[in-house]
C-alpha positions in Angstrom: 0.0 0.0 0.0 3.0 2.7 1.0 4.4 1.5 -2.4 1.8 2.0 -4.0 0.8 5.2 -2.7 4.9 6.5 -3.4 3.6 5.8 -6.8 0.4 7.8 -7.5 1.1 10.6 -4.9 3.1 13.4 -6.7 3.8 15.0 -3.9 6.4 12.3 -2.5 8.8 13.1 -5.4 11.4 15.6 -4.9 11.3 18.3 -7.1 14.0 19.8 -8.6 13.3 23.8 -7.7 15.8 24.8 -10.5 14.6 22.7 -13.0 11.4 23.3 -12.4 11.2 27.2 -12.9 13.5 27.2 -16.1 10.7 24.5 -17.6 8.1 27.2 -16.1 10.1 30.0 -18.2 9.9 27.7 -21.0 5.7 27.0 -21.0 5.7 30.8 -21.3 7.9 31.4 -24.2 5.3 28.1 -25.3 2.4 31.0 -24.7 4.0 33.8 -26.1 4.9 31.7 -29.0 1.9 30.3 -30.0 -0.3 33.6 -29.6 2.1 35.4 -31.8 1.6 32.1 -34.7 -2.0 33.0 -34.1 -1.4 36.8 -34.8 1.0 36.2 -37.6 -1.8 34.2 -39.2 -3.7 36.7 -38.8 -1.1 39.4 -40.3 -1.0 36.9 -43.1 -4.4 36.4 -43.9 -5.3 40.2 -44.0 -2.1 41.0 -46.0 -0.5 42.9 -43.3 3.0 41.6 -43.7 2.9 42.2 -47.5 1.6 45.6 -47.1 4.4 46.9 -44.4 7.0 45.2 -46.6 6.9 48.1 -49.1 6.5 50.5 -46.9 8.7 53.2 -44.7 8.5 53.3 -41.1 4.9 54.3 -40.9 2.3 55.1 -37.9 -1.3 52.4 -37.4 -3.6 54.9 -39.4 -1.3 54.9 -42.6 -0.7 50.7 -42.4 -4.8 50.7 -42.3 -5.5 52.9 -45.0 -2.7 51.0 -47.2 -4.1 47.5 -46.3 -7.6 48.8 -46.4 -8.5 47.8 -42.7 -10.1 48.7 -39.4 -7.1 51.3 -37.6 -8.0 49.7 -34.3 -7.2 46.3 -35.1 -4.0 47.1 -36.8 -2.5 49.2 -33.6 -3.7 46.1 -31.4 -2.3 43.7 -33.7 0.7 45.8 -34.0 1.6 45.8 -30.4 1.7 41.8 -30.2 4.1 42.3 -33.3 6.1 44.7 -31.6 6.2 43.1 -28.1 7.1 39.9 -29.9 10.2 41.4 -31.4 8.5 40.8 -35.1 7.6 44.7 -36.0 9.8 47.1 -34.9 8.6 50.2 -33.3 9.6 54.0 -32.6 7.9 55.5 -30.0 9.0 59.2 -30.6 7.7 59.2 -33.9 5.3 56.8 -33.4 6.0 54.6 -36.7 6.4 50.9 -37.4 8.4 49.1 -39.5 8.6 45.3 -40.6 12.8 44.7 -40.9 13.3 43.1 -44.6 14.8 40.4 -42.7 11.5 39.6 -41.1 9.5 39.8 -44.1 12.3 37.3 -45.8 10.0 34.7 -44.3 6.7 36.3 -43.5 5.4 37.3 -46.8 4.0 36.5 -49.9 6.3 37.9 -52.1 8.8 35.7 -49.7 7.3 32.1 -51.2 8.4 29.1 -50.9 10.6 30.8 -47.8 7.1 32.2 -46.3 6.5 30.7 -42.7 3.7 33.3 -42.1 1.3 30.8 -44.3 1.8 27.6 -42.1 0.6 29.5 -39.2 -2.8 29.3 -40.4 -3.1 25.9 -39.3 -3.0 27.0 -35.6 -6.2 28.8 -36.0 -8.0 26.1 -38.2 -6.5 23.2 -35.4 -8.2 25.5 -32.7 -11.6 25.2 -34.3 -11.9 21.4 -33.9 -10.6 21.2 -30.3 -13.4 20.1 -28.3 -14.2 17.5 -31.0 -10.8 16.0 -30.4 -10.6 16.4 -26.5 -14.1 14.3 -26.8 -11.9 11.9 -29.3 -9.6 11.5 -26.0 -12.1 10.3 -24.0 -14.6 8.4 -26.4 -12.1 7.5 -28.9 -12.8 7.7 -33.0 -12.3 10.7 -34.6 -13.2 14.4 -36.5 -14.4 14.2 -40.0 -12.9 15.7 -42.7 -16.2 18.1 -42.8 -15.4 20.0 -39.8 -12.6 21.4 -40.5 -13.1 25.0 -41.8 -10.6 26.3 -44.1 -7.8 22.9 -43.9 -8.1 22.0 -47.6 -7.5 26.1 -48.8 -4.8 26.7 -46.8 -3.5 23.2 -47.6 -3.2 24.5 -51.1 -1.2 27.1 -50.1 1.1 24.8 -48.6 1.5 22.7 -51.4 1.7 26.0 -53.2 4.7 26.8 -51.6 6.8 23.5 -51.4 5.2 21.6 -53.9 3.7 23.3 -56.8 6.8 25.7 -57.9 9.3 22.5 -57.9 6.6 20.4 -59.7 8.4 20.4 -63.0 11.3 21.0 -63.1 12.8 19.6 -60.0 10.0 16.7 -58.5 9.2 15.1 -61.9 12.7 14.8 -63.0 13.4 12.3 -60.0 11.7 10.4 -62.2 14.1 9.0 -65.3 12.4 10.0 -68.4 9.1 10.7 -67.0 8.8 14.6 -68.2 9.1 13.1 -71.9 6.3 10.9 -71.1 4.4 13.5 -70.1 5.1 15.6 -73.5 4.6 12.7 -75.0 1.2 12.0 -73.5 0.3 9.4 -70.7 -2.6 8.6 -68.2 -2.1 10.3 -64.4 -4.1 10.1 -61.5 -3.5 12.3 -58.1 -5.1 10.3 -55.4 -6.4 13.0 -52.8 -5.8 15.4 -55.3 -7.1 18.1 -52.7 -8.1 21.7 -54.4 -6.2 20.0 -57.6 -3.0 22.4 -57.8 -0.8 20.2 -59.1 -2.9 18.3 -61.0 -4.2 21.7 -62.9 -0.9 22.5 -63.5 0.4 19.4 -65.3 -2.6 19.6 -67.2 -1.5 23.1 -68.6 2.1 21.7 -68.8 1.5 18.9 -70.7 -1.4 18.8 -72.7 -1.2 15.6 -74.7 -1.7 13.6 -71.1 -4.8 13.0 -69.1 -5.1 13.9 -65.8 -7.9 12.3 -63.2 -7.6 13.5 -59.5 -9.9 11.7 -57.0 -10.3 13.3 -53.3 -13.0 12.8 -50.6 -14.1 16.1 -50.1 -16.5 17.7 -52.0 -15.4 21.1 -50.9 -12.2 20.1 -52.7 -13.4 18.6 -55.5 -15.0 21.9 -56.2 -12.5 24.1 -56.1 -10.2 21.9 -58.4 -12.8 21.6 -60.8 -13.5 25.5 -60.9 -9.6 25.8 -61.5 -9.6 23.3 -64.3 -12.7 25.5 -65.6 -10.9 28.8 -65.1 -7.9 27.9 -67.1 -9.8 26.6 -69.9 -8.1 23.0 -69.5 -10.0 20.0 -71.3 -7.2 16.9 -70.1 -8.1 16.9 -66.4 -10.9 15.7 -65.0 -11.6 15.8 -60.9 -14.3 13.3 -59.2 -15.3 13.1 -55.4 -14.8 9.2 -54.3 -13.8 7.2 -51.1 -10.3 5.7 -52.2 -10.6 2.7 -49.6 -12.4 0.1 -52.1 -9.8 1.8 -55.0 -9.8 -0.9 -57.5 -9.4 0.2 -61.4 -6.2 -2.5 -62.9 -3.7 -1.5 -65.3 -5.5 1.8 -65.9 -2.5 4.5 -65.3 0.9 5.5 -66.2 1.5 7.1 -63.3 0.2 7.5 -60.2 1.0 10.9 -57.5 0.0 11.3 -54.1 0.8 14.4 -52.7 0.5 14.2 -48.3 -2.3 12.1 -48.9 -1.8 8.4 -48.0 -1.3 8.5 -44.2 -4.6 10.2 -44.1 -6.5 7.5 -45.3 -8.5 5.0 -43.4 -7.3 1.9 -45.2 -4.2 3.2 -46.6 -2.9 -0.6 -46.9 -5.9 -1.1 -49.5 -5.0 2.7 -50.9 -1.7 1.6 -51.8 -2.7 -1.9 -53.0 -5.2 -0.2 -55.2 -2.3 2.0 -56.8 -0.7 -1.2 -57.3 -2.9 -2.2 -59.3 -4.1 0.8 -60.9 -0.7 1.0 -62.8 0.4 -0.3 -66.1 3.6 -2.6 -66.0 6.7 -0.3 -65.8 4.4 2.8 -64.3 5.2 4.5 -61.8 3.9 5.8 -58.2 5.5 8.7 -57.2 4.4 9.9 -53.5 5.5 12.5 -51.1 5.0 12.5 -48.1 6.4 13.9 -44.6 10.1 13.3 -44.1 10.1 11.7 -40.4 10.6 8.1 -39.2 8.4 6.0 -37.9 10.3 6.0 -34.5 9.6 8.8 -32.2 13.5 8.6 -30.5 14.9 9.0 -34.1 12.6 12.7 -34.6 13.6 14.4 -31.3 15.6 16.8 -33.3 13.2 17.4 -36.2 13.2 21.0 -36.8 9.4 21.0 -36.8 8.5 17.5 -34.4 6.2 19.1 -32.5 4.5 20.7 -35.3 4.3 17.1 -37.0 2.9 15.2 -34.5 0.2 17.9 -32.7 -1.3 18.4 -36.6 -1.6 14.6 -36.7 -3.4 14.6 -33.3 -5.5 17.5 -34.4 -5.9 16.5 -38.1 -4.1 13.5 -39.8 -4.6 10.6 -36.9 -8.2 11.5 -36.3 -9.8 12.2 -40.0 -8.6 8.6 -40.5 -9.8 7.3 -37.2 -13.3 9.0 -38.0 -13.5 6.6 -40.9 -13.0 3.7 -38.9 -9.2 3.7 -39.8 -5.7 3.2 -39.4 -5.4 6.4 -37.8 -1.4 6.3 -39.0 -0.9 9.7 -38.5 1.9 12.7 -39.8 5.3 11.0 -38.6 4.3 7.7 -40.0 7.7 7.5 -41.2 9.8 6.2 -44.0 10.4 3.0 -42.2 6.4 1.9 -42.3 5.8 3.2 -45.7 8.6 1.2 -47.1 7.3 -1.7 -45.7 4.1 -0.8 -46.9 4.8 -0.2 -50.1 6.8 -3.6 -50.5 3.3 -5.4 -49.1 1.3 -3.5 -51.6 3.7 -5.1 -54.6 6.0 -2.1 -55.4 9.4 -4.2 -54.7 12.3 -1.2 -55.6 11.5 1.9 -53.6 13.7 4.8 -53.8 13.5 7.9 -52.0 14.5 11.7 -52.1 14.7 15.1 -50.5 14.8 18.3 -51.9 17.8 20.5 -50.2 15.0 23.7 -49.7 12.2 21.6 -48.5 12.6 20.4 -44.9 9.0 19.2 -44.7 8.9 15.9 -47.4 10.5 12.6 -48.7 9.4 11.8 -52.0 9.1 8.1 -53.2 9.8 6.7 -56.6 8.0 3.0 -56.4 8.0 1.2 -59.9 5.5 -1.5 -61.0 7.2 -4.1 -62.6 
């Protein structure tokens, strides 16, 4: 019983007084950290950043008028910026200015360098936090449908690390596949999303086809009013659950852009990609560069990033399905294996030196 009570009673463990108020300075850098990522989301989605990036040294009314918002919530925004060592102020004169360092990686005009954009997904996380708190006690998970916003700023994201390397730097990892592509082949994006980069190899390469399947309708959408927008007639995007995906021999290649550890049956996903490709095709997936041990991530630049979006996002949209619930940092080490069940026997796998965030497979069909 003394054991025992040794055990559960946090009171009979010494506590280390130093130790214990540098961890306390440390949870509120943690606050002050994560309320500016809310306000720089905020400076980002209202174009603030851009706006005092061409500017002189300037007071809140001027910024306002320039951005074309409220004064008010510009000088209050302004003062976490400044207090947070982000905008710099002069009191005398009573102006603010956003160093060009600073805006080097806040701005828009900063891409694919622009941290300002993946602060978004603090805000959008937020939203869904008492569904997942019930998750923790209930279990299963958030659908894709509540999240507000997730797939729009997700093409941002891609927009950024994806999108401008597409062609001439992520396709070529692939021997000989860009003069496929001229030449004209069969492609499908499997959780295509908003259907960036499936839109832009269809302007690329007109002689191929492009198909982009994703579960969301709100997705599904917005790729479609793209392909409509830019006139394109070779890409074609439909709304479909991927986890009975079973169409043989009908691709040449095959892309999945941060899409397969979402899925609820990502085993039967990659299976179905399998089969969906023509002897000598070619799956081509990227996906987060982590491994699939959590003592091999502790110095990930952005660890705790990865694994609280999978908690708040990637684990549970797969767990509301009745899934896997694989989550962000499922790793290289299971996807290899993964891919070697599903049939795809020589895997290779790359980084780009800017992008921090991805791996990208190369898995041929033989």
């Amino acid at each position: 019983m003394d054991a025992a009570r040794q055990i559960t009673e946090p009171d009979s463990i010494p506590v280390d007084a130093g130790r214990a108020e540098a961890f306390a300075g440390r949870m509120v850098d943690i606050l002050n950290g994560a309320s500016l990522a809310l306000m720089t989301s905020i400076g980002h989605r209202t174009g603030l950043f851009d706006t005092m990036a061409v500017m002189a040294p300037a007071g809140s009314a001027a910024i306002a008028a320039r951005a074309g918002l409220d004064e008010r919530y510009v000088r209050e925004w302004l003062g976490a910026m400044v207090t947070g060592a982000v905008v710099e102020h002069d009191p005398v004169a009573g102006t603010y200015r956003l160093p060009a360092a600073h805006a080097a990686c806040l701005t828009r005009a900063a891409t694919p360098d622009n941290i300002a954009a993946f602060t978004q997904y603090v805000g959008i996380l937020g939203g869904v936090e008492d569904a997942v708190v019930d998750c923790f006690r209930t279990g299963g998970g958030v659908p894709y449908s509540a999240y507000h916003r997730f797939h729009e700023v997700m093409a941002e994201d891609s927009g950024q690390t994806v999108l401008p390397a597409l062609v001439d730097r992520i396709l070529p990892l692939v021997p000989g596949l860009v003069a496929r592509l001229e030449a004209g082949i069969e492609v499908l994006d499997v959780g295509c999303g908003r259907g960036r980069a499936m839109n832009l190899l269809a302007r690329a390469f007109p002689r191929s086809r492009f198909l982009g399947y994703d579960l969301s309708e709100e997705a599904i959408c917005a790729a479609r009013a793209e392909a409509r927008a830019q006139g394109s007639r070779n890409v074609l995007f439909l709304q479909r659950d991927l986890t009975d995906f079973d169409e043989p021999a009908q691709f040449d290649l095959v892309t999945a852009f941060d899409a397969i550890h979402d899925q609820a049956r990502p085993d039967a996903v990659l299976a179905g990609i399998h089969r969906a490709l023509r002897p000598g095709g070619t799956f081509l997936m990227q996906d987060i560069a982590a491994s699939s041990h959590l003592h091999h991530n502790l110095d990930h630049p952005i660890g705790p990033f990865l694994y609280t979006i999978s908690t708040m996002h990637c684990m549970t949209v797969s767990l509301a399905q009745g899934g896997a619930g694989l989550g962000t940092a499922w790793g290289r080490e299971l996807a290899q294996q993964m891919l070697a069940e599903a049939g795809f026997t020589a895997v290779r796998i790359h980084n780009l030196a800017y992008d921090i965030q991805n791996d990208y497979y190369v898995a041929a069909k033989d």
